[in-house]
KESE-210237 format. One record per residue (C-alpha): x, y, z negated. Coordinates in pm, whole numbers, plus 50000, padded with zeros to 5 digits. Layout:
<pts>
X  Y  Z .
...
</pts>
This chain:
<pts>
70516  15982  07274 .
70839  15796  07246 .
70774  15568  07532 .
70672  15919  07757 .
71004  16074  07599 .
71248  15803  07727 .
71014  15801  08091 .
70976  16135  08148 .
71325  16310  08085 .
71569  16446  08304 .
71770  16188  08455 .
71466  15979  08559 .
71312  16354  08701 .
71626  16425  08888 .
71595  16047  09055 .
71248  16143  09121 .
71321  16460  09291 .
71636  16319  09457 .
71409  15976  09564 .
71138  16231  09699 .
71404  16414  09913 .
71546  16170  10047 .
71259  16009  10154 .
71117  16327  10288 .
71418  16387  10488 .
71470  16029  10638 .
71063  16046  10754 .
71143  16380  10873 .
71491  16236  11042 .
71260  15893  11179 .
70979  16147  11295 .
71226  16362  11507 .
71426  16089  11663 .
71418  15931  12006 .
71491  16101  12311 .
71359  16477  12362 .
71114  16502  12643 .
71126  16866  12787 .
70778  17015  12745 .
70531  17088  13040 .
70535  17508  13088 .
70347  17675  13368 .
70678  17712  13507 .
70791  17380  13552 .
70398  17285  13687 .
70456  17535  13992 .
70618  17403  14322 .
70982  17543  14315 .
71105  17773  14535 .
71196  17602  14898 .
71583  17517  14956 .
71697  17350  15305 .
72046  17247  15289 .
72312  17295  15588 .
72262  17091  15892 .
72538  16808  15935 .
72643  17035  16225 .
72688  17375  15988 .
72890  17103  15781 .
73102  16948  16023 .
73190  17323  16183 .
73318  17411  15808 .
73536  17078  15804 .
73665  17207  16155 .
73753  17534  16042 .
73980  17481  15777 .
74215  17278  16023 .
74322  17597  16153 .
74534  17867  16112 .
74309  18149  15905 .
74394  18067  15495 .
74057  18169  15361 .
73887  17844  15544 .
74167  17634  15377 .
73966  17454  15099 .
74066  17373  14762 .
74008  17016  14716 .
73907  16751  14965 .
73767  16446  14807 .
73749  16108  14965 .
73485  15904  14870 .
73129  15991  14847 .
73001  15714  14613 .
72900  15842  14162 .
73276  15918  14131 .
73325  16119  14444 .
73031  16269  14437 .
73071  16334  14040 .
73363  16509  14091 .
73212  16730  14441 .
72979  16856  14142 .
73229  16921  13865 .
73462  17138  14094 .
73240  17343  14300 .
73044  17402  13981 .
73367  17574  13857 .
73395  17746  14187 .
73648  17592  14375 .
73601  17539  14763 .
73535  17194  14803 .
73498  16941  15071 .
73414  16587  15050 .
73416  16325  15350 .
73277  15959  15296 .
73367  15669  15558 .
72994  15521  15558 .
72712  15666  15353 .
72699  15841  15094 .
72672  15538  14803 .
72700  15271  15054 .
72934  15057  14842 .
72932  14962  14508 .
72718  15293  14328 .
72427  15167  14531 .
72466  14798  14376 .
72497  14815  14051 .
72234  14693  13779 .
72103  15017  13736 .
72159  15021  13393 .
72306  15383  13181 .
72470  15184  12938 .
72741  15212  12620 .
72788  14853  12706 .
72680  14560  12370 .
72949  14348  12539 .
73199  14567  12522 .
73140  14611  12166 .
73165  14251  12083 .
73480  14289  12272 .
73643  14604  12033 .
73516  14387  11712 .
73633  14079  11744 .
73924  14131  11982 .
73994  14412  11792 .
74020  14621  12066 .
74030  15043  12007 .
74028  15090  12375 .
73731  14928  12448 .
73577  15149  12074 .
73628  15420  12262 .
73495  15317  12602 .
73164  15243  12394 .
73184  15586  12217 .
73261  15794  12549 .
72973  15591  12741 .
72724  15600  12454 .
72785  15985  12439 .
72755  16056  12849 .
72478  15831  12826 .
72281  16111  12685 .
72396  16386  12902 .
72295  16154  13213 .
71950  16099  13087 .
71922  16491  13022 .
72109  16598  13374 .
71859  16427  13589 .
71530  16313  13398 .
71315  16212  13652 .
71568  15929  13749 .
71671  15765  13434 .
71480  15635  13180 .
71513  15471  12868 .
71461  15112  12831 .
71404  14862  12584 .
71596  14534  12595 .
71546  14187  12416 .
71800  13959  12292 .
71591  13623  12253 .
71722  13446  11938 .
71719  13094  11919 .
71901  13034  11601 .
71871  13088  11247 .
72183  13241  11206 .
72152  13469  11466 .
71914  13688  11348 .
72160  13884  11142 .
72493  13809  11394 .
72263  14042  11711 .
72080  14256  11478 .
72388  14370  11287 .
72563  14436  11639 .
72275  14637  11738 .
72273  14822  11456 .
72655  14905  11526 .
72553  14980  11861 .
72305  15267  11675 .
72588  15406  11465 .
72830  15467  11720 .
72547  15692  11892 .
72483  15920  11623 .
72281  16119  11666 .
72255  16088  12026 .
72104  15747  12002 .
71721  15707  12150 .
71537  15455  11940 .
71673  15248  11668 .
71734  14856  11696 .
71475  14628  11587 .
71415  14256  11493 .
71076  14089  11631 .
70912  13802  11492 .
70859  13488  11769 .
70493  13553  11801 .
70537  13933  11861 .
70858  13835  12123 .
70580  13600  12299 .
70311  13850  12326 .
70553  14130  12450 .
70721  13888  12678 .
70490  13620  12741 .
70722  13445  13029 .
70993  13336  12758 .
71070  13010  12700 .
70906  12933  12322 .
71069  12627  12312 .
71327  12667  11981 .
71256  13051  12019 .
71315  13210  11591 .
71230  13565  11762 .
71453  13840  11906 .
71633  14120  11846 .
71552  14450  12065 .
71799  14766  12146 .
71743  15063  12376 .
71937  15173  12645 .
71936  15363  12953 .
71830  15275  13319 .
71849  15502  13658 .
71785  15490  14024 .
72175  15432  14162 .
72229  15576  14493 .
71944  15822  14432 .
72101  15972  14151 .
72415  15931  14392 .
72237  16178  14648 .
72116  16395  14371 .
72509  16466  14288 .
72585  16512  14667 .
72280  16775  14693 .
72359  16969  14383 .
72740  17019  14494 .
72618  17117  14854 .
72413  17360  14637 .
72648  17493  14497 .
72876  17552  14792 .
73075  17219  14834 .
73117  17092  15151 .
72993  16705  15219 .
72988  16485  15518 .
72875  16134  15580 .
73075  15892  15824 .
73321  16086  15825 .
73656  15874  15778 .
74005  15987  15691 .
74247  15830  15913 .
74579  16003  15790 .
74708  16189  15536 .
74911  16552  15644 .
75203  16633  15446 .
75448  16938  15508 .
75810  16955  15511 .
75884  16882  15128 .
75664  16556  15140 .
75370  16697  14987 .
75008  16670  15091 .
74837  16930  15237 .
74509  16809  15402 .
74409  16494  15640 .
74263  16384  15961 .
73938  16299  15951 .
73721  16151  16231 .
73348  16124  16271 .
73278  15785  16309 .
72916  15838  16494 .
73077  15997  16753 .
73489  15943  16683 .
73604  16320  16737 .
73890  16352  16546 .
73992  16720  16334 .
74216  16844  16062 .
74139  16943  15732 .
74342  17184  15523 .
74350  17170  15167 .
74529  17243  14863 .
74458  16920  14697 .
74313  16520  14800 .
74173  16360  14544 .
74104  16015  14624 .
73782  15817  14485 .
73748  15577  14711 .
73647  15293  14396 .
73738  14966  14532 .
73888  15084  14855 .
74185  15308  14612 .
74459  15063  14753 .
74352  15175  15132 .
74443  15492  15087 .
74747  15489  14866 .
74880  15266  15166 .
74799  15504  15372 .
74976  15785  15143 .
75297  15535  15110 .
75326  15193  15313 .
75545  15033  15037 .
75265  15067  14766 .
75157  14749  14552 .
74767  14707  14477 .
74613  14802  14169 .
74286  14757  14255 .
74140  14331  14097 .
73818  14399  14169 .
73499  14157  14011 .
73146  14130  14198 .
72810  14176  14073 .
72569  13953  14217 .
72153  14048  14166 .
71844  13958  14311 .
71498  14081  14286 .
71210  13935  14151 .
70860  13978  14175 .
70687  14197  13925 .
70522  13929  13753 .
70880  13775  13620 .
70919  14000  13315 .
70691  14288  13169 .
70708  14650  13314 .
70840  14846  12987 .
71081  14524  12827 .
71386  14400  12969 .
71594  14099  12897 .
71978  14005  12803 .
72123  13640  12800 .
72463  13673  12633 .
72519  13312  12656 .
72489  13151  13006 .
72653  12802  13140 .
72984  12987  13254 .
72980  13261  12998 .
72858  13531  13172 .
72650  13815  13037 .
72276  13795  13274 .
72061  14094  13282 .
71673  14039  13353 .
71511  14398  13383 .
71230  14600  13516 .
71260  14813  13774 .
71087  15047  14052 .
70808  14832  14028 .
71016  14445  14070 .
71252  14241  13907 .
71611  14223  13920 .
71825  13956  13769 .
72194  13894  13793 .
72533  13921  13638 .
72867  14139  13704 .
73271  14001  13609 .
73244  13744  13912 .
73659  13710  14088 .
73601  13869  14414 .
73831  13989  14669 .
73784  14378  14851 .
73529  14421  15155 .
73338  14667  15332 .
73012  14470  15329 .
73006  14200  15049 .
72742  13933  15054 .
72545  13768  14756 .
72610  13421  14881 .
72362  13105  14919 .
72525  12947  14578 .
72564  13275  14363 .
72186  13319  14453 .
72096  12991  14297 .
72344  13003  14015 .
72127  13324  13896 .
71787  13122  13957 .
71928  12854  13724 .
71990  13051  13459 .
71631  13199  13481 .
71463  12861  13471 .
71659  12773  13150 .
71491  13115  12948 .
71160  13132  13136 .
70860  12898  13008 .
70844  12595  13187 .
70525  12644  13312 .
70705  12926  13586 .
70787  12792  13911 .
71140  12978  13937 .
71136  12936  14325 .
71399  13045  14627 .
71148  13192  14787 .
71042  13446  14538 .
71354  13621  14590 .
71285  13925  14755 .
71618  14047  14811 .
71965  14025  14711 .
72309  14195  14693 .
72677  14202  14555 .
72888  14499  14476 .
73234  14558  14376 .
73322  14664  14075 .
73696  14827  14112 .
73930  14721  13786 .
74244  14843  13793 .
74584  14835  13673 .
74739  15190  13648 .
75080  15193  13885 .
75247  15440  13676 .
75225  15149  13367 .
75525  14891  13305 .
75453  14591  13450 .
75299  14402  13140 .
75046  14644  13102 .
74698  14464  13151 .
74368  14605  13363 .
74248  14950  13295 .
73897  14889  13129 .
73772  15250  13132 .
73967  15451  13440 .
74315  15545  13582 .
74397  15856  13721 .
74721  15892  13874 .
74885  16137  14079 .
75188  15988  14317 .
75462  16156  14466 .
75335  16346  14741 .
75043  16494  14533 .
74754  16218  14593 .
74533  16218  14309 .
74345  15858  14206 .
74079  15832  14029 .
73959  15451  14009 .
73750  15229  13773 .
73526  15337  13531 .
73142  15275  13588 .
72867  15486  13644 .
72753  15591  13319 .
73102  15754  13273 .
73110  15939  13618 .
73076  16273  13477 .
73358  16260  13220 .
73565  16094  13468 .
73496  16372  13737 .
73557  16605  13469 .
73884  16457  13331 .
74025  16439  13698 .
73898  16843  13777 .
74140  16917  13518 .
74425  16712  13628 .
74347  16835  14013 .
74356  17206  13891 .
74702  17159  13682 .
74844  17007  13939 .
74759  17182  14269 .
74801  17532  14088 .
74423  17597  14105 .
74441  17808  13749 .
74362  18114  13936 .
74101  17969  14150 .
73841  17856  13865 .
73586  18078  13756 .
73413  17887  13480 .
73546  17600  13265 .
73345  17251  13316 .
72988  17317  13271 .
72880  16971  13401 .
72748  16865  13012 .
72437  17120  13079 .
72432  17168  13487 .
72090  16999  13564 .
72124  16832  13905 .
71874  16896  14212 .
71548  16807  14181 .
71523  16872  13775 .
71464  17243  13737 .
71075  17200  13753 .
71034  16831  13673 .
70813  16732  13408 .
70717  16403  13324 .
70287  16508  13423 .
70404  16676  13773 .
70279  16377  13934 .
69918  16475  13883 .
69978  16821  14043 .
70089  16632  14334 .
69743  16422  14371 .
69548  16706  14288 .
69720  16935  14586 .
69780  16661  14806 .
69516  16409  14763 .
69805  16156  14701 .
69733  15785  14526 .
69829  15783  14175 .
70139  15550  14266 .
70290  15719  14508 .
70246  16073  14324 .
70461  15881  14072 .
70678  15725  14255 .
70737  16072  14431 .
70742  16273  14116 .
71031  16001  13970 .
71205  15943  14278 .
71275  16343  14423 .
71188  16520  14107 .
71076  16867  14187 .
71161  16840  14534 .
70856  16564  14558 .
70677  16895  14687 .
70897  16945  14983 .
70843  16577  15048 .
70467  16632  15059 .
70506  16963  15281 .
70624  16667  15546 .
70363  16462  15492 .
70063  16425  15759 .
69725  16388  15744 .
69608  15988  15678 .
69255  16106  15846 .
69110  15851  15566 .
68836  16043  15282 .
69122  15899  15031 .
69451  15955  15017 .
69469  16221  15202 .
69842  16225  15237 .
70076  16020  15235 .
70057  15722  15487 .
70237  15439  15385 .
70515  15246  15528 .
70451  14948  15415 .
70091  14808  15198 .
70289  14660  14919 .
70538  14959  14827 .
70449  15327  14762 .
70715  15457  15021 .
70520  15708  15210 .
70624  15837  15595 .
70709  16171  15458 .
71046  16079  15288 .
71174  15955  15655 .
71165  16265  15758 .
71264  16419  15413 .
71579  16192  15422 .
71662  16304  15789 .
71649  16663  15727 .
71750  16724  15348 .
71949  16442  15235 .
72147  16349  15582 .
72017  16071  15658 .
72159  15925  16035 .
72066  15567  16034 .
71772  15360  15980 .
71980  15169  15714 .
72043  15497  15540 .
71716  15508  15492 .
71552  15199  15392 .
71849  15106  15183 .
71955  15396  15004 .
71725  15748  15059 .
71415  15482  14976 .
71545  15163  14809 .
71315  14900  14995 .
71570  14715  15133 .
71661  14637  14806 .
71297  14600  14647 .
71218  14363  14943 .
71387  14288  15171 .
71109  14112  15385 .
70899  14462  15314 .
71167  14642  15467 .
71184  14414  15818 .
70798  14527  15826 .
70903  14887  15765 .
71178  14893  16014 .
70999  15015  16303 .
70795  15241  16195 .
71131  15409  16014 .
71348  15440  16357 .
71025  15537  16521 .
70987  15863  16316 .
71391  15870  16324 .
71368  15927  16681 .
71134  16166  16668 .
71416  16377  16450 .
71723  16273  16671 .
71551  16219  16973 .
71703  15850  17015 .
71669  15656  17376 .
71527  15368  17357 .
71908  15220  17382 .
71951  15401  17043 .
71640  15284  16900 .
71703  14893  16972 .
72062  14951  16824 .
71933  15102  16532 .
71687  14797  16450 .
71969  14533  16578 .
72210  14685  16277 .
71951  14749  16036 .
71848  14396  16098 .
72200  14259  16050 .
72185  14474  15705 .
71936  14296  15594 .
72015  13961  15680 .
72282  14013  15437 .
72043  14108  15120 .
71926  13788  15053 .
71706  13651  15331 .
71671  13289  15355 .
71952  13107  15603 .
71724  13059  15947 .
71465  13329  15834 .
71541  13548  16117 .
71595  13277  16349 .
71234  13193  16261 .
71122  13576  16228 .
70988  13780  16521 .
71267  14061  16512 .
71054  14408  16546 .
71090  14565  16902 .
71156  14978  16938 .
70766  15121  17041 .
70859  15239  17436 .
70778  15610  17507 .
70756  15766  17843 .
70629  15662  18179 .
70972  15494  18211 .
71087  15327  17901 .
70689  15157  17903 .
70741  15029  18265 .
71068  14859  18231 .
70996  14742  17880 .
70638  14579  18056 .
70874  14432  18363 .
71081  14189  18107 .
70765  14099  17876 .
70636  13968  18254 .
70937  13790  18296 .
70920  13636  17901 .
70578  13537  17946 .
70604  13335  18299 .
70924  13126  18171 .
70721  13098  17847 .
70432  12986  18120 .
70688  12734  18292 .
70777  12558  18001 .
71125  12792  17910 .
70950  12865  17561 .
70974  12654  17276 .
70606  12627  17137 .
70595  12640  16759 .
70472  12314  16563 .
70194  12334  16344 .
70229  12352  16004 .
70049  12098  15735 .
70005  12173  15358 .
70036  11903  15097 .
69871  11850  14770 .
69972  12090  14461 .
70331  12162  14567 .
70208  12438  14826 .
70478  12329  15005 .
70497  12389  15434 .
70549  12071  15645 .
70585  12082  16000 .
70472  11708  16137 .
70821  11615  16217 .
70893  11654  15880 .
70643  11428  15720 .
70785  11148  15923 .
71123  11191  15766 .
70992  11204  15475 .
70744  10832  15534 .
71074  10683  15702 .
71295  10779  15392 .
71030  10661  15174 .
70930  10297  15340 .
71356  10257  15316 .
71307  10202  14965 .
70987  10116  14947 .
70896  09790  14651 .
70600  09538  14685 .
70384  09807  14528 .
70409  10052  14805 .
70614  10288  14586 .
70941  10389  14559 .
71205  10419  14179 .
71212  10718  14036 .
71615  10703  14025 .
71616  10607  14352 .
71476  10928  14494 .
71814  11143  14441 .
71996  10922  14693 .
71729  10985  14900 .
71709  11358  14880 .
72042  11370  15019 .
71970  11143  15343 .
71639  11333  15440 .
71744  11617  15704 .
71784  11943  15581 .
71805  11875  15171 .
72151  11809  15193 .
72174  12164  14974 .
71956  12081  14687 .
72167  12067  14387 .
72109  11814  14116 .
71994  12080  13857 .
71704  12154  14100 .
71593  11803  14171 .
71582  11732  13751 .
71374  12077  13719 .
71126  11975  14022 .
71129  11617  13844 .
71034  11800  13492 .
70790  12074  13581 .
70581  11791  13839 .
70610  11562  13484 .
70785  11275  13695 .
71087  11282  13437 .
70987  10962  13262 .
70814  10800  13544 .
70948  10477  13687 .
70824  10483  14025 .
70586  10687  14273 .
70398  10639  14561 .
70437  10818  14923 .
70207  11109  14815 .
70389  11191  14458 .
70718  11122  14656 .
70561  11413  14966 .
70519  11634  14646 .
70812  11605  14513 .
71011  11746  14801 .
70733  11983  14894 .
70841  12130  14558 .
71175  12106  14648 .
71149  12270  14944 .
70925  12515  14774 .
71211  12608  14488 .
71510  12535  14661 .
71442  12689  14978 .
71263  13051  15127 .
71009  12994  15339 .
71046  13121  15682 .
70790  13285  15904 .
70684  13094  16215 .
70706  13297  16538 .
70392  13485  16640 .
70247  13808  16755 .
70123  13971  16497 .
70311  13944  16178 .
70078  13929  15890 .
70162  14143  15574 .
70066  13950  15243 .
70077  14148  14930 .
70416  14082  14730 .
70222  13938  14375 .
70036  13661  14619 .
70322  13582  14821 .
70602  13596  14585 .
70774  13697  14894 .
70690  13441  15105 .
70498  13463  15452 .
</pts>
């Protein structure tokens, strides 16, 4: 009884109790957390209610109007820029009901918000960064981004997601280093965090991602973020400010700043750069978001102004699926130069590549030939070595700015804005620059406020910011199971229902309304552009007359993102695209061959092998008409007699050799035995350290870098060897022709379409 007296009393009760409720509540806190997936109602399974937006005409006629003399067509704001910040802010201030107009020089997203790497992040990095640089600035970027990164997975659900990412550990010591970041990472969320951090054993980091190097591998450490669709979510923004009454026009680019007599701004010239009429446009405010292009226009504003904009490049390239899983991606924190690399899933593909690259400002920036193989380097060294990392399974590639900035108000020894400036200048112009696109809708709210202290707008507002709730277009009756209320009206395949339902949200139904009749017993709707990606016909159209849409790059680079995906996929698509384009614009056939000469140009600058089109069949505009069919017969007469008479270049035949899989043409192979029997011993072989001197005197492998010859050395398991003969030395360069290089398609006819997972890109 006196053992029972001293257990059972009320100290060790009240620990009970206490243990009991504690537990209770942190299984009841564990249970609950995550992110909160809206549930499926009757309502949100019906089709919406139909909304067309204005026409680009209705649009430009508004711009027009408020260039003259009548005050009530004056607008409020005009923003320049049309890219996440732009756009952003379109949405903030017209959602507060202001009159708002917004004019972009290219497409909406066509710069950097397009190119990111489509992640919705706090940023890990940046929080190594506050720690041990002990940096509050770069705290509180975390805290703001980790915060909107919420709201932007709640605004628009159907086009971010939340994704898991692993930090492959491969010492000891690191286990606790990355986990107890992570967990940091967790805290500063709150409760707005989505899953908590985790460690994983090696075998479990193998058999969730089987392509990782085991080699040294302890086991990993895995953290959740967020990851979106870029310049769809960027058209999503556009959309829901046109809904609610803003005024937006593509190509539409601001060639001079009005100001009246006391030096203050008061509206700008604007010209339509499709078919360069010039107008004015009156407004109370300019609010430029131009990102990378900020300097352009503060030039513009005041010729004596010094640049603030130091902007860095992001360079990515996509992968075929079968380079990481579908539901895990991947973080190196410690590449050869230093870098962070990201290695994620996404719309089907893999994309791989870094940001904080030096880069100077352009219109069009270019992933180059080196930055494309830096990127494959670093995925041989974390992939098993039984994964050919090759050239040609890049399926596209691209660089985008990303603006920095030093704030020109700051003394000169003030370093680069991390987060984003804005600053207004003399003569009124308002700047808002840097920041990245998880932040856009604190930013755009931040400078709303600003605009409407400083233009006098008080009276003007008729709601405070309600951007933290305001659901964007396409979200109102989304669910996460609309996509089988799609196949079971439409007769759709299960992909492309998906990739509808997560690409347009809700208005996935008005894309169907387009779409015609396959005449097949299954689908039913929803003819595809291409075999290998579920972009359907429907969404040409559905870009052309919803989202403004004008060119063909508009659409395969930004309304769909196939360009992107595959870049080879979307020279196949091409001209089928301007074909239904010019059913919509009614494009000559002069139109239709300029439309396919740019969007070809486009995409010679996403990654496609040097020479590819120079070996490629460019696609040719389908004629129409008695007339167009006739002339375009006349010159494929005249083509095929010079080809007759000898003015054609016939194309060699290709030869395969042993495992490499590599593509000779004949002339090749004799290179190859005439480099060979130069160094060629008693033996009728050739030394193994011999060969790299060689590689650089055999015509066209001047390029190959010395990291790829020692990986094509190691994975053929000629590392150790001490000499090989003519068919070992054939395979080695086969494979090095194989990783270093893309293959290129050989002129012909008919251009055959071979499924992405076979081809790994290659034709």
């Amino acid at each position: 009884m006196a053992i029972l007296r001293r257990i059972i009393n009320r100290r060790t009760l009240a620990l009970a109790a206490g243990g009991t409720v504690l537990t209770a509540g942190g299984g009841y806190w564990y249970l609950n957390s995550g992110p909160a997936y809206p549930s499926s109602t009757l309502e949100t399974r019906r089709p919406p209610p139909p909304w067309t937006p204005p026409s680009r005409k209705e649009i430009l006629d508004r711009l027009k109007a408020s260039g003259g003399e009548d005050d009530d067509s004056e607008f409020d704001l005009l923003i320049v820029g049309g890219g996440a910040t732009g756009a952003g802010v379109a949405v903030d201030a017209a959602s507060r009901g202001l009159k708002v107009a917004l004019v972009e020089r290219d497409d909406f997203s066509a710069g950097t918000s397009s190119k990111s790497t489509k992640l919705v992040h706090g940023g890990v990095r940046y929080l190594q960064k506050a720690v041990f640089e002990l940096d509050y600035d770069q705290y509180k970027l975390v805290r703001e981004a980790l915060h909107e990164r919420r709201i932007f997975l709640q605004t628009a659900p159907y086009l971010s997601n939340m994704l898991p990412i692993m930090l492959p550990i491969y010492k000891y010591w690191q286990v606790p280093y990355y986990l107890a970041g992570c967990k940091m990472y967790d805290v500063l969320a709150g409760k707005e965090n989505m899953e908590t951090s985790y460690v994983m054993s090696k075998g479990k980091a193998l058999e969730t991602f089987p392509m990782l190097k085991s080699d040294g591998l302890v086991g990993a450490v895995v953290y959740y973020d967020g990851q979106h669709n870029d310049s769809r979510m960027n058209i999503a923004l556009i959309m829901s400010a046109v809904k609610h009454g803003a005024v937006a026009a593509n190509y539409c680019e601001v060639t001079k700043l009005n100001k009246d007599g006391h030096g203050k701004l008061n509206g700008a010239r604007v010209k339509d750069t499709l078919t360069g009429a010039e107008w004015d446009v009156r407004a109370k405010g300019v609010i430029n978001a131009t990102g990378p292009f900020s300097d352009a226009l503060l030039t513009l504003d005041n010729p004596s102004h010094k640049p603030i904009v130091q902007p860095s490049s992001g360079i990515h390239i996509t992968l075929p699926n079968y380079y990481s899983p579908r539901k895990m991606g991947l973080l190196d924190p410690a590449t050869s130069d230093g870098r962070v690399i990201f290695f994620l899933p996404w719309q089907g593909n893999t994309i791989a590549g870094t940001t904080d690259t030096p880069a100077r400002v352009e219109r069009d920036p270019k992933a180059s030939e080196e930055d494309i193989r830096w990127v494959l380097e670093e995925v041989r060294s974390y992939l098993s070595p039984d994964i050919k990392v090759r050239r040609g399974d890049v399926l596209s590639a691209w660089s985008g700015l990303r603006p920095l900035v030093r704030n020109p108000g700051a003394a000169s020894t003030e370093g680069l804005v991390r987060n984003h400036m804005i600053h207004v200048s003399e003569s009124g112009l308002l700047t808002i620059a840097g920041g990245k696109w998880t932040t856009y809708r604190s930013m755009a709210e931040e400078t709303v406020d600003v605009a409407v202290e400083t233009f006098g707008l008080e009276k003007r507002v008729k709601s405070r910011c309600v951007t933290e709730t305001l659901r964007l277009v396409g979200s109102h009756g989304w669910s996460r199971n609309m996509f089988i209320g799609l196949i079971q009206t439409y007769g759709l395949e299960t992909e492309v229902a998906k990739h509808l339902s997560e690409n347009y949200g809700d208005r996935a139904w008005t894309v169907c309304s387009l779409a015609e009749p396959t005449g097949e017993s299954w689908p039913l709707y929803g003819t595809r552009l291409t075999p290998q990606y579920p972009y359907i016909e429907a969404e040409v159209r559905y870009a052309v007359r919803h989202e403004y849409a004008l060119t063909a790059i508009d659409v395969l680079a930004r309304r769909t993102r196939l360009s992107f995906l595959n870049a080879h996929a979307a020279l196949e698509a091409l001209p089928r695209v301007v074909d239904i384009m010019a059913d919509e614009f009614n494009w000559s056939l002069k139109e239709r061959k300029k439309q396919i000469k740019d969007a070809v140009e486009f995409l010679s600058s996403m990654g496609l092998a040097p020479g590819y089109l120079e070996r490629t069949m460019i696609p040719e505009p389908e004629p129409r008409g008695l007339i167009e069919k006739a002339d375009v017969a006349f010159w494929r007469g005249v083509s095929a007699v010079g080809r007759a008479v000898g003015l054609g270049a016939p194309v060699k035949e290709a030869v395969s050799y042993g495992p490499a899989r590599a593509r000779f043409e004949k002339g090749e192979v004799a290179a190859l035995r005439l480099a060979f029997e130069k160094r060629m011993g008693a033996a009728d072989t050739v030394q193994v350290e011999d060969i790299w001197g060689l590689v650089k005197e055999v015509p066209g492998y001047a390029g190959v870098s010395r990291k790829e010859y020692d990986y094509v050395l190691e994975e053929a398991g000629f590392k150790n060897r001490k000499d090989m003969d003519f068919e070992e030395f054939v395979e080695v360069f086969g494979n090095l022709k194989d990783v270093a290089f893309a293959p290129v398609a050989s002129k012909q006819k008919k251009r055959l379409s071979i499924p992405v997972e076979k081809s790994g890109g290659g034709v």
